[in-house]
N, C-alpha and C positions, 0 to 999 in steps of 0.2 A: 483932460478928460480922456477916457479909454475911448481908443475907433471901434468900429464895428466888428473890425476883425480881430479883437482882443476879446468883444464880444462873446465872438463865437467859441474860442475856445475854452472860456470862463463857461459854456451853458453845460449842462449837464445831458446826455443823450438820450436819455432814459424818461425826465421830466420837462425838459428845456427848458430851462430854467437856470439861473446862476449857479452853481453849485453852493450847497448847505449844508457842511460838516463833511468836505471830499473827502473818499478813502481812495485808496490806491491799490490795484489789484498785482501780482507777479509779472501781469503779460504790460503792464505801463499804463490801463488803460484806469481813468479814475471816475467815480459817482457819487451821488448824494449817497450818505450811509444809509438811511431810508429808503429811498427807490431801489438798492441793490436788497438790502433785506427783503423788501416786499415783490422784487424778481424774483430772489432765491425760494420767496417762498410760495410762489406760484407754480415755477415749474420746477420746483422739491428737485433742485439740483446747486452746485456750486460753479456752472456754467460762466464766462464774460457775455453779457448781452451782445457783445459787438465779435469779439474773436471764436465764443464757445470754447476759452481754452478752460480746459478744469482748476478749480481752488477746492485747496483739501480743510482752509481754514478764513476763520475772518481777518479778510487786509487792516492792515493800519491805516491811519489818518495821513491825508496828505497835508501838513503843515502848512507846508509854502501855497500849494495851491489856495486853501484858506485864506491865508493872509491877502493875495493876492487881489480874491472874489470880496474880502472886507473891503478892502481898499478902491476896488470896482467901484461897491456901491455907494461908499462914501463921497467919490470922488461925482457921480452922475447925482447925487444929490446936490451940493455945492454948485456942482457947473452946468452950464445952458448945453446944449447938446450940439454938437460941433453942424455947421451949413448944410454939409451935404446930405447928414442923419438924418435930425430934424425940423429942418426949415423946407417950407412949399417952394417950389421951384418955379411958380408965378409970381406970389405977392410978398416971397422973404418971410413970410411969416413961420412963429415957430407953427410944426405939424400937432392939433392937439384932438382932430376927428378922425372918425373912420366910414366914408360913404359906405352902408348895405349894399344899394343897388351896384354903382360901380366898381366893391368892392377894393378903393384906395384910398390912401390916408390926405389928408386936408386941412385949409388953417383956415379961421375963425371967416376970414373975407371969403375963402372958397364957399363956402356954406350957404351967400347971397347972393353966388354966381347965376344965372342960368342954367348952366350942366350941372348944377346939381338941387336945378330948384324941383321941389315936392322930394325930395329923396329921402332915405330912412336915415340919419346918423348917430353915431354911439361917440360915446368918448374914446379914447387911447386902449384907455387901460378895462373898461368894460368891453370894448372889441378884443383885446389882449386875451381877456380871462376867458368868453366867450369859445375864441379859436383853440386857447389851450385844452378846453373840456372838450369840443371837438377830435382834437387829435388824440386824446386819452380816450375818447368813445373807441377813437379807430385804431388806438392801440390797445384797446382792451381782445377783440375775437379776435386779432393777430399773434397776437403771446397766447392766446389760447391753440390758435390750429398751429403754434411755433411749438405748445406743450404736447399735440396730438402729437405731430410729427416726432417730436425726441423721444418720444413715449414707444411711437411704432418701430422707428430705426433703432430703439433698443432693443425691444421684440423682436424684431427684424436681423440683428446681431447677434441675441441668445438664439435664433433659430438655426441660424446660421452655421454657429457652434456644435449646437445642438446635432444638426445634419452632419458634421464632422464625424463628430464622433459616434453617431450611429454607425455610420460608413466604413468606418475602422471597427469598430466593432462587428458587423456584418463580416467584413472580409475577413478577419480573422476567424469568424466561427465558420466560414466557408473553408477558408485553409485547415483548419481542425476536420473540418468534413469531406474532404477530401487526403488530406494524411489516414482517414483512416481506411478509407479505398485504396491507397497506394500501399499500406503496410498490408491489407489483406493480399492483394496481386502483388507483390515483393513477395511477401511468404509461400503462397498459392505457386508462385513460377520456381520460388527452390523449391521446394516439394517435391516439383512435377520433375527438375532437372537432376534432383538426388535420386527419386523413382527411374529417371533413366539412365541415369549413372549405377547405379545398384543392378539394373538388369542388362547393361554392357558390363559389368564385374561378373556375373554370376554365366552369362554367357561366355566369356572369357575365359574361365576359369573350364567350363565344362568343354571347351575346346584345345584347352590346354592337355586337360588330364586324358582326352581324345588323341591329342598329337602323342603325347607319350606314348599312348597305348599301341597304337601303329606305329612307331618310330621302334618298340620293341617286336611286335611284328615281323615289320621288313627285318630287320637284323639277325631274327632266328630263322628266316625263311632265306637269308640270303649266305646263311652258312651250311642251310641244308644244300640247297643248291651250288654251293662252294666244292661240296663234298662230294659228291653224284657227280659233278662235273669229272674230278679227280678221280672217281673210280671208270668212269669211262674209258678215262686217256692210259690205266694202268692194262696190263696182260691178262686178257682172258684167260688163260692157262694156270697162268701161273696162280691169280687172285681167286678163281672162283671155286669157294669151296660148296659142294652141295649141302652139309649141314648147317652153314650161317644161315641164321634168319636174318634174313633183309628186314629193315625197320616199317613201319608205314609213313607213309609221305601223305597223310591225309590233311591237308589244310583249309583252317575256313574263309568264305570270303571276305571284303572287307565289309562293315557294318555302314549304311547307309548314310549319307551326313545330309543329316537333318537340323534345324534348329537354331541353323548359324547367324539368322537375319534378325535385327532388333524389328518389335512389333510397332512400328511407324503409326498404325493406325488406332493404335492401343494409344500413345502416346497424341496424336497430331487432329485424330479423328474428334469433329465438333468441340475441340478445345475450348474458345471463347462461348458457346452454347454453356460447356459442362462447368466451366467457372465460376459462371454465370447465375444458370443454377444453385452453385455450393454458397454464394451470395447470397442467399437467402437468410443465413444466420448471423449477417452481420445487416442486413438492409429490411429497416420496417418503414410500414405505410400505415400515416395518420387520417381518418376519412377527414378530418376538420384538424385545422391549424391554428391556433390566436394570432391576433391582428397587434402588437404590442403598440399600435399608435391610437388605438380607442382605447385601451385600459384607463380604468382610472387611477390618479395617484399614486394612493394607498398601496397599490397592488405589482406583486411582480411577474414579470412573464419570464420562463426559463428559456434558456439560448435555444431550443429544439422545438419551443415554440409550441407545447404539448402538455405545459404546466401551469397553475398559476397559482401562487401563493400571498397572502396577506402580508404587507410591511410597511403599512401607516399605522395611524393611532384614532382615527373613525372607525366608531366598529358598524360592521355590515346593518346592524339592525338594536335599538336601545329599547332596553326592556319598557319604557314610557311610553314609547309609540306603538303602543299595541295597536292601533286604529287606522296610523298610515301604512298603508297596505305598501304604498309606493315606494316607500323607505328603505326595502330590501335590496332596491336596486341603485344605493348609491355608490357600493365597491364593486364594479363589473367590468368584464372583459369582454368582447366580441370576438366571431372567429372570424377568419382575414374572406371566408370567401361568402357571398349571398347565395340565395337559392330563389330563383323564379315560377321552379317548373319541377317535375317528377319527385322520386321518393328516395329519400335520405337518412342514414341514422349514423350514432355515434355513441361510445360506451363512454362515460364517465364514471371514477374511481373516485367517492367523497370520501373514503374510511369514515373517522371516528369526529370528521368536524362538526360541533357544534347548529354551524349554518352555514349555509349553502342556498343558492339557488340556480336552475338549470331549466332550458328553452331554447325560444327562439325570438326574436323581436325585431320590428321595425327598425330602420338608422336613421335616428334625424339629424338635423341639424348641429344643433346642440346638445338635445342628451335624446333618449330610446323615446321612440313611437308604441305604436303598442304593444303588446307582448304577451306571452303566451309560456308559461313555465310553473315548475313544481319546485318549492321549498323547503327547507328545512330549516326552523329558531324554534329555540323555547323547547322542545321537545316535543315538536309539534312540526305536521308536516302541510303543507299547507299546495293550494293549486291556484295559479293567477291564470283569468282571462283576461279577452278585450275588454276596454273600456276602466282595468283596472281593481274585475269582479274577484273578489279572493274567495274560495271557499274550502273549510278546513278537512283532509283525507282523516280517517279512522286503517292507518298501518298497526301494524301491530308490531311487527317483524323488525328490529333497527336493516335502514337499507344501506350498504358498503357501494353499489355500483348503480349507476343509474340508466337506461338506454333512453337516449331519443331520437323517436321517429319522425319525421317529418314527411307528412305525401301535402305537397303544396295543391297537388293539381283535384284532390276530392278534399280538402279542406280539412286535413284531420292535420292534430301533435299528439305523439302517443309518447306515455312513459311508463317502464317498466321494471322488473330487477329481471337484469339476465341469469344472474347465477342460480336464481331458482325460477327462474320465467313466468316471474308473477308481475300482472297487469298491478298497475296504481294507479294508473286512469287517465284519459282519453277526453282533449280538447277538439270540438270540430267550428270550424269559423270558416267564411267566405274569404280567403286570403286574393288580396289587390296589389299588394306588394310587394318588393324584395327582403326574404327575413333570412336576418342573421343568427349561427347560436351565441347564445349570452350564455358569460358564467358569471356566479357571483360567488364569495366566500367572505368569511367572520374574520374573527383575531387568531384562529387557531394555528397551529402551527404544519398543522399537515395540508399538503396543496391538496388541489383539484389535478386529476392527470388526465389526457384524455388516453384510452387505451387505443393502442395500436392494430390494425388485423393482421392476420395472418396472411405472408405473402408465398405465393405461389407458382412456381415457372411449368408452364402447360404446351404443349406442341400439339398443333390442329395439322391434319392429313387430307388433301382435297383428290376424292378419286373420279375422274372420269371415266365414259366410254368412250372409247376411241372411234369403234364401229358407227355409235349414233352420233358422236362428233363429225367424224369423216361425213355422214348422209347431211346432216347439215349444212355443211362446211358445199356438200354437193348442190343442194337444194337452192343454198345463197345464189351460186357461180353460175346457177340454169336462169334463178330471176335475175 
């Protein structure tokens, strides 16, 4: 007869129980064909209960282990169960109860003992069955929070991932955004050093043609005076005739030198200000940014974080649901910053899409609180309040841009078209909370942009008086 510890390895881990048609996994480890099917298909993986190493397919039969579990039980049928298994260790008897109260197993004489008179007993095998339902109670919420967990540390894996490559994506759109400040100031500083290289050429040159000119100068004035010397040192008598006319010796002074210093302050003066400045035609400023971790799905956000465009297959709003109001807002984007306080706006660009919708709205939890925005489906432009009240504008005009305003602190959302500065109408509510803008867009293929403003470099002048500084300055030093 098989010991105990032949036993053990014949039970199955999964059902404890003999093994019943063993298969055998990659990793060595083997189960009932049945408890591994009905693992895999609870926690909808190819997991080992025991290792978690992965299987891409169904194990084979383990043969011999079979043979082995037939032969087990053939053999515990035939034979008595060896002393130390089976038999009570007071009266030799074989073991065929199982004390409730005392919770241990007993033979027919223990039953009429004392210690276990009035007690609850079961047989073997309805104790047996009993404990097995038990542990399959408690291994039932255990394979369940075993299914939460591989569920979450998946999630928790694709996140992971996920945060990777955000990360590398970021920083390369940072290095693109920055390459392009380094090529402006690259370009910006040759510029400025060909501008100063051109005006050390051109001053050069006009001190060149400077030196010649003097350098011919002295040369004929130093032959004039070569000459005059020589007629000095010759004989008055002899040389001087009265009818020579003597030549004139009128010569002009030299011309002033001017001009010769590079203009340092031309060149040097508020340099980094005047760059700066010229920055303006490469650096725009967006009053609102998209948030690309609240979009939904469907939708994309461009790298500059200022676009957003449709690219699922939900479309923003289906012509059936003319009645759920709420429905517009299931492909939407948020902008990455809230507002609590004062007064806010922003141009959006819809061109020619279909639908669209545009706001501001609560951040819940899970999806938008309540909201406050202007639409466009169907050919029809539509206004959403609190509470989810829709009611439809009479436009007339197709609208390309849309403005909103936001004053949190007098409870108004205004929207408009700027390009003709016509009002399309004006939400006022009691606002409690932090509102974000929403965008939402259709299938169409043209995004939402938010426009840019116009940026501006200003320089502020602060004048004192010195005279009424100083009496101050006196005033203090007396108290």
């Amino acid at each position: 007869m098989a010991s105990s510890s032949s036993e053990v390895h014949l039970t199955c881990p999964v059902c404890f129980d003999i093994f019943k048609d063993p298969v055998i996994l990659k990793c060595s480890h083997s189960f009932c064909e049945a408890c591994l099917q009905k693992f895999w298909e609870q926690l909808r993986s190819g997991d080992c209960p025991i290792c978690r190493r992965s299987s891409t397919e169904f194990p084979p039969p383990n043969l011999a282990l079979k043979n082995l579990c037939e032969d087990f039980l053939k053999n515990r049928i035939k034979k008595p169960a060896s002393p130390s298994e089976s038999l009570c260790s007071v009266h030799g008897e074989r073991l065929k109860l199982f004390c409730v109260n005392d919770e241990e197993l007993i033979c027919a004489i223990c039953q009429t003992s004392k210690k276990h008179e009035k007690h609850k007993l079961r047989p073997i095998q309805e104790a047996a069955l009993k404990y097995k339902e038990d542990v399959k109670k408690a291994l039932g919420p255990l394979q369940e929070k075993l299914k939460a967990f591989t569920e979450a540390k998946q999630k928790s894996d694709r996140d992971a991932e996920f945060t990777k490559r955000q990360a590398q994506s970021t920083e390369m759109q940072i290095q693109k955004e920055f390459e392009k400040l380094h090529h402006f100031l690259r370009d910006e500083e040759a510029a400025r050093i060909a501008a100063l290289r051109e005006e050390e050429e051109q001053m050069s040159q006009r001190m060149k043609e400077r030196a010649e000119k003097m350098t011919k100068e002295i040369s004929s004035l130093s032959d004039t005076i070569t000459a005059l010397e020589q007629e000095m040192k010759a004989d008055f008598q002899q040389n001087y005739k009265p009818t020579r006319r003597r030549p004139q010796y009128n010569v002009s002074d030299p011309e002033e030198v001017s001009g010769g210093r590079i203009d340092v302050a031309k060149h040097l003066g508020n340099l980094k200000y005047r760059v700066w400045e010229k920055m303006q035609g490469i650096v725009q400023y967006t009053p609102v940014v998209l948030n690309p971790n609240t979009k939904s799905d469907n939708l994309t956000v461009s790298e500059d974080l200022t676009s957003l465009r449709y690219s699922g297959e939900t479309e923003l709003r289906s012509e059936d649901d003319d009645d759920d109001d709420d429905d517009i807002f299931k492909s939407f984007g948020l902008g990455s910053e809230g507002f609590l306080s004062g007064t806010h706006y922003w141009d959006v660009e819809v061109g020619d899409n279909a639908a669209w919708v545009l706001g501001v709205a609560e951040k819940g939890e899970a999806q938008l609180g309540e909201r406050w925005a202007i639409g466009h489906n169907d050919e029809e432009y539509k206004v959403m309040s609190s509470a989810g009240k829709t009611t439809k504008l009479k436009i007339k005009k197709e609208v390309k841009k849309v403005r909103v305003q936001l004053d949190w602190d007098k409870g108004r959302v205004s929207f408009s078209d700027p390009t003709n500065k016509t009002s399309l109408h004006t939400v006022k509510h009691k606002f409690t909370e932090r509102l974000f803008p929403v965008f939402g867009i259709g299938s169409d293929c043209v995004p939402l942009r938010i426009c840019p403003l116009q940026v501006s470099v200003t320089v502020g002048q602060q004048c004192y008086d010195l005279d009424t500084d100083q009496s101050a300055a006196n005033r203090e030093s007396r108290m």
